[in-house]
C-alpha positions as CSV (number, residue, x, y, z in Angstrom):
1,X,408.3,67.8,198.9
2,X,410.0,67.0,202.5
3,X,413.5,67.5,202.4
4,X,416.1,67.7,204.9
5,X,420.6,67.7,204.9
6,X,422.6,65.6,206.2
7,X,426.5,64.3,204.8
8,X,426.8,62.6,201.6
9,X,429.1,60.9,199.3
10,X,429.3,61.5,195.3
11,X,428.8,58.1,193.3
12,X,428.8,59.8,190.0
13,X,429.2,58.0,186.5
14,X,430.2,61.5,184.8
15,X,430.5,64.5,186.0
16,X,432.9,67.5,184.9
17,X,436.2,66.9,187.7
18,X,438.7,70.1,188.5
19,X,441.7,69.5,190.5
20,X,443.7,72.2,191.9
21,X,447.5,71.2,192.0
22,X,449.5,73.4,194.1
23,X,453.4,73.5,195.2
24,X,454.0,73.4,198.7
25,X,456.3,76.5,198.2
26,X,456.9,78.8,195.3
27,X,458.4,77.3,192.1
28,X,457.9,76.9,189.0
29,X,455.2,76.0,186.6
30,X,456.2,74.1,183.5
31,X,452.6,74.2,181.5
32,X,450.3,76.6,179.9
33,X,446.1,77.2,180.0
34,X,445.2,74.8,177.3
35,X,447.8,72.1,177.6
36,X,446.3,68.9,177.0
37,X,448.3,66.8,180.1
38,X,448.3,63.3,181.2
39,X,448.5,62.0,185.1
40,X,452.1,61.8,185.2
41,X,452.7,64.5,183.3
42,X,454.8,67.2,185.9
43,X,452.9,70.4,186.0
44,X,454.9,72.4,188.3
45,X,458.1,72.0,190.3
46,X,460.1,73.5,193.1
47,X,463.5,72.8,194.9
48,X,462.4,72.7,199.1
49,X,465.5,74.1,201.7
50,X,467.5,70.7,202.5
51,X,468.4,70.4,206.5
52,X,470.3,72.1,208.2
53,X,473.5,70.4,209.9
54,X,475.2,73.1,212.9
55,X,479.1,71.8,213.5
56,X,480.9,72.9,216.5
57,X,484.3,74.2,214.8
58,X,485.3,75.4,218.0
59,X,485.8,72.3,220.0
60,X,486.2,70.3,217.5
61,X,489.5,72.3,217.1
62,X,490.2,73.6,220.9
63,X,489.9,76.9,219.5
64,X,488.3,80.2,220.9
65,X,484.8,81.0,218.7
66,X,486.5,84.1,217.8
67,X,489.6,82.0,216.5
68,X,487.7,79.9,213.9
69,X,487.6,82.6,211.0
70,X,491.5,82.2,210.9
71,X,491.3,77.8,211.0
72,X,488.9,77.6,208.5
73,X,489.8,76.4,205.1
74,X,486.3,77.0,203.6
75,X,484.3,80.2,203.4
76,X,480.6,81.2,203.1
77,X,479.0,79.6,200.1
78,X,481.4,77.1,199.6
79,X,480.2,73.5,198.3
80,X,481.6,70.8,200.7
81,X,481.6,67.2,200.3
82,X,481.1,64.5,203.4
83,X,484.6,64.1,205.2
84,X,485.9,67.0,203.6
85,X,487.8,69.1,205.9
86,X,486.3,72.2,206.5
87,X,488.7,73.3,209.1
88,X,491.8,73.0,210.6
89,X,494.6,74.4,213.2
90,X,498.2,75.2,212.1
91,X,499.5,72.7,214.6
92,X,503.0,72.6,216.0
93,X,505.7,72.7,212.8
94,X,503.3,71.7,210.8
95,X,502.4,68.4,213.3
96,X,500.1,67.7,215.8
97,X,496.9,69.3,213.0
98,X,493.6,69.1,214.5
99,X,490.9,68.7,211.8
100,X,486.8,69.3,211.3
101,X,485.3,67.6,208.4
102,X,481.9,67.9,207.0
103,X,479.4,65.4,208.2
104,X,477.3,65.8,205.2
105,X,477.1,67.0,201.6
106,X,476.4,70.5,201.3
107,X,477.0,74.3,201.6
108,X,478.3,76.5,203.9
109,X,475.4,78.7,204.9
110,X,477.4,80.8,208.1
111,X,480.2,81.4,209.8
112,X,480.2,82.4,213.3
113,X,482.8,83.8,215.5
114,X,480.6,84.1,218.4
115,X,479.0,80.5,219.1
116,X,482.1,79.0,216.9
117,X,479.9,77.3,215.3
118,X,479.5,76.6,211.0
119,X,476.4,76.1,209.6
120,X,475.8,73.8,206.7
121,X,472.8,73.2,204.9
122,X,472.1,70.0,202.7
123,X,471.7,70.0,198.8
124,X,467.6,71.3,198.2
125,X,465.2,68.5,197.7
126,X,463.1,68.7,194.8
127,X,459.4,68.9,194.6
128,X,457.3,68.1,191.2
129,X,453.7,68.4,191.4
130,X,451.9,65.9,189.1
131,X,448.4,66.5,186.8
132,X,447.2,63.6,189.2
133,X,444.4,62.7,186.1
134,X,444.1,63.0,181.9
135,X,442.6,66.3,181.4
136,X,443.1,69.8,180.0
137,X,444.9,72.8,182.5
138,X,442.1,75.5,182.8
139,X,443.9,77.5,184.6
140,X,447.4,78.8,186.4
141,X,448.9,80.6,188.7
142,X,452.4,82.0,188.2
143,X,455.0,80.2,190.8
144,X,451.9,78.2,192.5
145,X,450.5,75.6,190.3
146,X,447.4,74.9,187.9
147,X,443.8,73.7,187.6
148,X,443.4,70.4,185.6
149,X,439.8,69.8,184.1
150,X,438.8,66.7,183.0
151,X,434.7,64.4,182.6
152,X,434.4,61.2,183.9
153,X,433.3,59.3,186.5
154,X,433.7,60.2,190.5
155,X,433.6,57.9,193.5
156,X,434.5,59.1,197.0
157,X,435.2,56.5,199.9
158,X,434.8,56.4,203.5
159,X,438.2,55.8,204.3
160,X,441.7,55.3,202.8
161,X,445.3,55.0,203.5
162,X,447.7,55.7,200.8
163,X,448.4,58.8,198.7
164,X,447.6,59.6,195.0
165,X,448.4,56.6,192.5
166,X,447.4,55.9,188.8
167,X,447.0,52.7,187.0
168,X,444.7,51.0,184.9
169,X,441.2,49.7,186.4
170,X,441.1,45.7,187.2
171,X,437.8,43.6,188.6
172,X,438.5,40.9,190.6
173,X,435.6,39.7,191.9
174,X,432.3,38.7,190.3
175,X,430.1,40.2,193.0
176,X,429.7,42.9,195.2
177,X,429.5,40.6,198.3
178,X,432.4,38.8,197.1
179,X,435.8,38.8,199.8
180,X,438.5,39.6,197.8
181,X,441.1,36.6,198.5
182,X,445.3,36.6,197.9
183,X,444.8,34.4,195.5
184,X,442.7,36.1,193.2
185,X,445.7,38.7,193.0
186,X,448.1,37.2,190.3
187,X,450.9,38.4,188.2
188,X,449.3,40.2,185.5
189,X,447.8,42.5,188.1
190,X,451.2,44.5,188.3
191,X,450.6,48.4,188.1
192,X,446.5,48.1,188.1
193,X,444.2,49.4,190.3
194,X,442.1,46.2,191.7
195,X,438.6,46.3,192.6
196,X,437.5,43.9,195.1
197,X,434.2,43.5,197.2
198,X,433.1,43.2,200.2
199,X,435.7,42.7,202.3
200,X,440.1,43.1,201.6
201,X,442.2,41.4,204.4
202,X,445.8,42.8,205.2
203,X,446.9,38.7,203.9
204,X,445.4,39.9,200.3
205,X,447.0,43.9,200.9
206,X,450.1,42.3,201.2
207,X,450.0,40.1,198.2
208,X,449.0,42.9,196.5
209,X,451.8,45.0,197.7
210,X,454.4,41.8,196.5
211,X,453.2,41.6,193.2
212,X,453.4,45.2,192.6
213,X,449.3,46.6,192.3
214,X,448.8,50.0,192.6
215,X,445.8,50.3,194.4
216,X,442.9,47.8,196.2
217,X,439.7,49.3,195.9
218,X,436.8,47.5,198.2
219,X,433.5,47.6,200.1
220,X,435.3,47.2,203.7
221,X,438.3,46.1,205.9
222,X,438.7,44.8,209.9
223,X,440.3,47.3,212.0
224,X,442.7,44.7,213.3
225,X,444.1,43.9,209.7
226,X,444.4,47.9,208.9
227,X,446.4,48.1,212.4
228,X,448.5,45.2,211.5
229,X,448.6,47.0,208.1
230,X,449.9,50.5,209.5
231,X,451.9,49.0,212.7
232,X,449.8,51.6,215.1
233,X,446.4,52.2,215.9
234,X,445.1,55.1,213.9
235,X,443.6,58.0,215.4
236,X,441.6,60.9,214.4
237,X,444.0,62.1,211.8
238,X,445.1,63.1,208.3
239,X,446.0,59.9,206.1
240,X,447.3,59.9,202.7
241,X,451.3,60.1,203.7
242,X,451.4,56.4,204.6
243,X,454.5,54.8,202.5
244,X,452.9,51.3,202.4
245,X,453.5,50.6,198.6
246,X,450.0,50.4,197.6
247,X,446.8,53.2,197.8
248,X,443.3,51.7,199.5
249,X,439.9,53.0,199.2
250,X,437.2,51.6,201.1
251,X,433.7,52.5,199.8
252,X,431.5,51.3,202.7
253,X,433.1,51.4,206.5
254,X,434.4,48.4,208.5
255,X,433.6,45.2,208.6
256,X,432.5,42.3,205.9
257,X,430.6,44.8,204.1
258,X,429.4,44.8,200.4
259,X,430.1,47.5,198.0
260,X,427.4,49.5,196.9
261,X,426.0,47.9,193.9
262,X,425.9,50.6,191.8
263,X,429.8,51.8,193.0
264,X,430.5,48.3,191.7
265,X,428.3,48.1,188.6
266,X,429.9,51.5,187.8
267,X,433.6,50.5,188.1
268,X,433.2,46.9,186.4
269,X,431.9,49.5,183.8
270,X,435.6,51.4,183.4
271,X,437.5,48.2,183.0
272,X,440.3,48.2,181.4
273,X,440.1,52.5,182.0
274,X,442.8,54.6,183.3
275,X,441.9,55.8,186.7
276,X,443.6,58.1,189.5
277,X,443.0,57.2,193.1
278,X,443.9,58.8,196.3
279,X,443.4,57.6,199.7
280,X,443.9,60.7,201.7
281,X,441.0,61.0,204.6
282,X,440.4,63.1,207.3
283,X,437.2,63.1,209.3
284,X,437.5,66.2,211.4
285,X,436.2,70.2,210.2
286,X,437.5,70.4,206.5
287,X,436.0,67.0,205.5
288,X,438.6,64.8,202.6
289,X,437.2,61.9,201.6
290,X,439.5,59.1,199.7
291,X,438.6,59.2,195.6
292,X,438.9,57.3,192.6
293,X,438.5,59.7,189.2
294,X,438.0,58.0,185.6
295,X,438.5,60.5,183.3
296,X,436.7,59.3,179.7
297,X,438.4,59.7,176.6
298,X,435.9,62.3,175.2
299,X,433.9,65.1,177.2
300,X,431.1,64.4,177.9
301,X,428.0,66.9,179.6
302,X,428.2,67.0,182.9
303,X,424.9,64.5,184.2
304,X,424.8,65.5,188.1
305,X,422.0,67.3,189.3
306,X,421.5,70.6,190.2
307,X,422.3,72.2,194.1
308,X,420.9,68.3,195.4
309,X,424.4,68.2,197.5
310,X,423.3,66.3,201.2
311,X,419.7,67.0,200.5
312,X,417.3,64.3,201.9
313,X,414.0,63.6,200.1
314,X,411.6,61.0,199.5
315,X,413.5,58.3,198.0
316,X,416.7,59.3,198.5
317,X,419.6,56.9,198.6
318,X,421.2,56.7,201.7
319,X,423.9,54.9,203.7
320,X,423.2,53.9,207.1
321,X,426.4,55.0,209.3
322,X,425.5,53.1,213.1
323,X,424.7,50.1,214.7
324,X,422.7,48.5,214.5
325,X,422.1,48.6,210.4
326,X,425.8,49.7,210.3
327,X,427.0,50.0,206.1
328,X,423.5,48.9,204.9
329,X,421.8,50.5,202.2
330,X,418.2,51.8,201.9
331,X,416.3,54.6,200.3
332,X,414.2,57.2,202.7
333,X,410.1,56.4,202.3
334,X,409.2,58.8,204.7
335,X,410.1,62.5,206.6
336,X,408.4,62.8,209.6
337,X,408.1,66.3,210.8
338,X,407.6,66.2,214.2
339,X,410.6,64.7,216.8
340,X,410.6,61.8,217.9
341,X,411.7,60.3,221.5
342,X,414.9,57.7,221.5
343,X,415.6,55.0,224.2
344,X,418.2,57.7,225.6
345,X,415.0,59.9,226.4
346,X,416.7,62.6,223.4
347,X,414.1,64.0,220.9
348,X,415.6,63.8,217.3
349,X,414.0,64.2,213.8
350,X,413.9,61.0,212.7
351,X,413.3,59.2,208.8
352,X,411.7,56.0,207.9
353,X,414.0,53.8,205.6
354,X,413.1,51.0,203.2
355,X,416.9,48.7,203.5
356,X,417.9,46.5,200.4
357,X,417.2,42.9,202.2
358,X,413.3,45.0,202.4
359,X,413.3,45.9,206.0
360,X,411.7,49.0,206.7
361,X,413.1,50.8,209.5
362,X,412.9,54.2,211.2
363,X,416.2,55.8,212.4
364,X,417.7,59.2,213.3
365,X,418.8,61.6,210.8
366,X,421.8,61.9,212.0
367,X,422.7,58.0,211.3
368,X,422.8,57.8,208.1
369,X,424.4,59.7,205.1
370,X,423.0,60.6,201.7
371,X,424.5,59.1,198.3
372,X,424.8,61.2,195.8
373,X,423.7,59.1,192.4
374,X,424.0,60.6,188.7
């Protein structure tokens, strides 16, 4: 049979999930292989270096560098408090004292007689690494982190803004094509993860964010309403670190665009479920796409097919990623072998595609991106 690659997203009702959680620095883990964990569970935790603060003891007193030693009232290692005084002349009869207090809260890291200045670093600032999803640690690494396993269901996004959040799963919509509205966000949605549909407007986002949901899951979003959303136009970057109050996934690209009607029919399916999403997304070399994870209560056999990762065959499901069939869905009837010439005179292998509304089409390869079903 004709096949070809091209990129792809996982749609995937279960599928075995492993997660690597790592510390940013060496620390400590606090679990074992075989510990059953949930999401918030804290797997592993280390203390980061807090800043560093450099104060001019020198001229602060109208001392010589090589005079502080003598003035100083603290010494290397010493706790200090903010305003303490760290520092201080003899004055004239015991009047007249010049004094250098501590701007912050801290410890004395150095002494030096040659710049005259101290330096003082701020208390460490903790770091815990959470299991991110219910599942079982497989595996760790002394001082690193672990591996959590768990089976359920895997969706990856287009794009996202947001980092990792849990909460249970919500449907708020009755259809796929459906704009998700402020006011069907309501009270009782605190601490879910809402699923709209085609379309999530920065008015619903923050309704969302007053009421206290989690995370918005939906087909697609207007690039004004995510700039208003951010307060600067994003650019080809990491996101993920936004502090927003609320995690987005968006399943399709945007615009008014419907979710995928099996990406809905899936999550309407997990209602109710616990479910970890992250919206982390970058869209340069090293590819992360924004998730959701449903772990199930049971394991279950792992249901995705074999090596068929970005393959293109007859029938395939695909996403079509440019104008003018931008975010429709279609599956491919035909693989031409031969190229084909474009309006822009290029000659490009090309695939014929049968879209949901029933148009048949033929575009380039390289426009559209493979869904990976299970």
């Amino acid at each position: 049979m004709a096949h070809a690659y091209t990129p792809g997203l996982k749609v995937t009702e279960g599928i075995i999930i492993q997660k690597e959680r790592r510390l940013p620095l060496e620390g400590e883990v606090v679990v074992e292989t075989g510990s059953i964990v949930m999401a918030e569970d804290v797997v592993a935790k280390a203390d980061l270096p807090g800043n560093v603060q450099l104060v001019n003891i020198a001229n602060l007193l109208s001392v010589t560098p090589d005079e502080i030693e003598e003035n100083m009232i603290k010494s290397n290692g010493d706790t200090v408090s903010k305003d303490e005084i760290i520092a201080s002349t003899k004055g004239l009869f015991g009047l007249f004292k010049s004094h250098a207090r501590s701007p912050i809260d801290g410890v004395i890291e150095s002494i030096s007689d040659v710049t005259g200045q101290v330096i003082l670093r701020e208390p460490p600032i903790p770091v815990e690494v959470k299991a991110y999803l219910d599942g079982k640690v497989i595996e760790t690494k002394p001082n690193e982190g672990v591996t959590v396993e768990t089976y359920g269901t895997y969706i990856q996004g287009i794009f996202g803004v947001g980092g990792e959040t849990i909460g249970n799963l919500a449907i708020v919509v009755n259809a796929p094509n459906e704009i998700l509205k402020s006011e069907d966000i309501r009270p009782e949605h605190k601490n879910k993860i809402l699923v709209g549909g085609s379309l999530v407007s920065n008015e619903t986002i923050m309704k969302a964010v007053e009421i206290g949901v989690k995370g918005l899951i939906a087909g697609g979003i207007d690039d004004g309403d995510l700039r208003k959303l951010l307060g600067y136009e994003l650019g080809v970057a990491i996101t993920g670190s936004e502090e927003l109050g609320i995690t987005l996934v968006i399943t399709e690209g945007f615009g008014t665009i419907a979710m995928a009607e099996r990406t809905f029919a899936i999550l309407k399916s997990r209602e109710g479920m616990k479910s970890s999403i992250n919206g982390a997304t970058q869209i340069r070399a090293g590819v992360v796409r924004p998730e959701v994870l449903i772990p199930y209560d049971s394991q279950g056999e792992d249901i995705q097919d074999d090596n068929s990762a970005g393959t293109l065959e007859i029938g395939s499901p695909v996403r079509v990623i440019r104008e003018p069939y931008f975010g429709k869905l279609g599956r491919v009837i035909k693989l031409p072998i031969e190229l084909q010439k474009l309006e822009t005179e290029a000659e490009v292998r090309v695939l014929q595609v049968e879209l949901e509304d029933g148009l048949f089409t033929t575009l380039p390869r390289a426009n559209v991106e493979t869904i990976e079903e299970s």
